[in-house]
N, C-alpha and C positions, 0 to 999 in steps of 0.2 A: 753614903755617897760623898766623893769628895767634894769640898763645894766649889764652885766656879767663881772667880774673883770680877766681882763689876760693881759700883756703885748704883748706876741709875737706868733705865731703859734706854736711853741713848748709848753710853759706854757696852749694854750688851748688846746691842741688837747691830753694831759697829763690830763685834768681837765675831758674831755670829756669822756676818756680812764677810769680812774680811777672811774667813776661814773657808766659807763658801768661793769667793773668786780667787783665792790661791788652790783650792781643787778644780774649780774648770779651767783656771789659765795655764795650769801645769804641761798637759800634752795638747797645747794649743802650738805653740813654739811649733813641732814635732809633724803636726798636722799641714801646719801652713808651709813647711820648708818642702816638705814632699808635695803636695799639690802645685804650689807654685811652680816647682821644677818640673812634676811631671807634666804641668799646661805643655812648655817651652820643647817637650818630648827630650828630654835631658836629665830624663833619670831613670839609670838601670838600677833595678831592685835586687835584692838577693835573691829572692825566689824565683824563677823566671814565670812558672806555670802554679797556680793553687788547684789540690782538688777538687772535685765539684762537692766533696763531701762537706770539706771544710767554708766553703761557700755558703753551705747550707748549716751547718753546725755552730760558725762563729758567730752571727747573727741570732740563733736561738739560746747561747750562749749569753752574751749580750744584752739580750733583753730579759732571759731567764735572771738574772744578775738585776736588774734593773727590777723586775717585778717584785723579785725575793727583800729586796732595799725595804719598798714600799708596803706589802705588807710585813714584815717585823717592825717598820717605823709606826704603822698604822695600830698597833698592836700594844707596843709599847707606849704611843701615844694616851690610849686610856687608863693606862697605872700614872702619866703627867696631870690627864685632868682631876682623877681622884687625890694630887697631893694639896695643902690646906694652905703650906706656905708657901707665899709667893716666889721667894729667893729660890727655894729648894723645888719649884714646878718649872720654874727659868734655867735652870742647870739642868733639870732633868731633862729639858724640851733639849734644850744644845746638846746633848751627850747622845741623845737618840735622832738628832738632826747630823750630827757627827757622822755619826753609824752608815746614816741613810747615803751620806756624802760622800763615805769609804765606798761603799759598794757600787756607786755613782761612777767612780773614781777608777777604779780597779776596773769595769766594764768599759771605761772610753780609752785605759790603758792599755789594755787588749786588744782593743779596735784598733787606736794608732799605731801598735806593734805591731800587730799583720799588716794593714797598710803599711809603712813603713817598707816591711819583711817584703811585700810584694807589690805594691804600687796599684793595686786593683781595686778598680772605681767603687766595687760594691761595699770597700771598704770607707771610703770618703763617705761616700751615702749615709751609711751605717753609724759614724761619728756624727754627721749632723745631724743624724735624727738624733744620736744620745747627746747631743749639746743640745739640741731642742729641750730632749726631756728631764736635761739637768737645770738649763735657764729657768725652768717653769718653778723649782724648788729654789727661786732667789727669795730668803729672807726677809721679810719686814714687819712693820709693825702691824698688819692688817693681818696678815699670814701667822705669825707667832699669837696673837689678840684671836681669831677666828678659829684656828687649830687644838689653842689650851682653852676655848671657852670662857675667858675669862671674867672673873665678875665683875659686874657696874664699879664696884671699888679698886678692884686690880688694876680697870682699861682704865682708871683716871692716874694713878700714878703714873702707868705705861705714859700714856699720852701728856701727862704735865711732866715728865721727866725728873719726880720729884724721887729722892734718894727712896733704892729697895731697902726697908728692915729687913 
């Protein structure tokens, strides 16, 4: 695995962080510019009418998307706690918090696109629940420490922010 460059658990957990709120603030922008408008009734969508298929299909979509994240994260999560070295169980944990984050990602881009495409509320809805269920995967030290299991020797480097070997 490549390694991921960070000196100390502050520097990663900042790298980790940072990666995380440039994928939810992405099609935030997107979300807000249409809602706002369409409050004001000031905005025609391209679609005029969705069908009731797709009403029901982007939403299963969506969270099938959303599910599928969490378990391959949860999965791959146990080949992170069986690694020995710490450097190399901290890159692994980001490369499969990554993953989780794509598919995070990709689901609420979808969302905002049809919203967007059509301006229908069930669509709004539907993003806030996936920014709910993105919020909940913010990064820290408690979540990264509780997640890898880490040993009484690990969560003290973690927490004194003393340089990873």
């Amino acid at each position: 695995m490549k390694e991921f460059n960070f000196k100390n658990a502050a520097e990663y957990l900042s790298k980790l962080r940072s990666t995380f709120y440039i994928m939810v603030g992405f099609p935030l922008p997107v979300f807000l510019y249409v809602y706002f408008v369409s409050r004001e009734n000031n905005y025609d969508p391209l679609l005029k009418a969705i069908p009731d298929i797709l009403l029901i299909s982007i939403p299963i979509l969506c969270f099938g998307m959303a599910a599928f994240a969490y378990i391959v994260f949860f999965k791959r999560l146990k080949i992170s706690r069986e690694i020995t070295d710490l450097r190399e169980k901290l890159t692994h944990y980001y490369v499969i918090s990554l993953h989780k984050f794509i598919w995070l990602e990709v689901a609420s881009v979808v969302n905002v696109l049809i919203y967007f495409l059509s301006g229908n509320i069930v669509f709004a809805g539907l993003y806030i629940a996936m920014l709910i269920l993105f919020a909940m995967n913010n990064p820290n030290y408690f979540s990264v420490v509780g997640d890898l299991r880490l040993s009484k020797a690990e969560k003290e480097i973690m927490k004194q922010n003393i340089p990873i070997p």
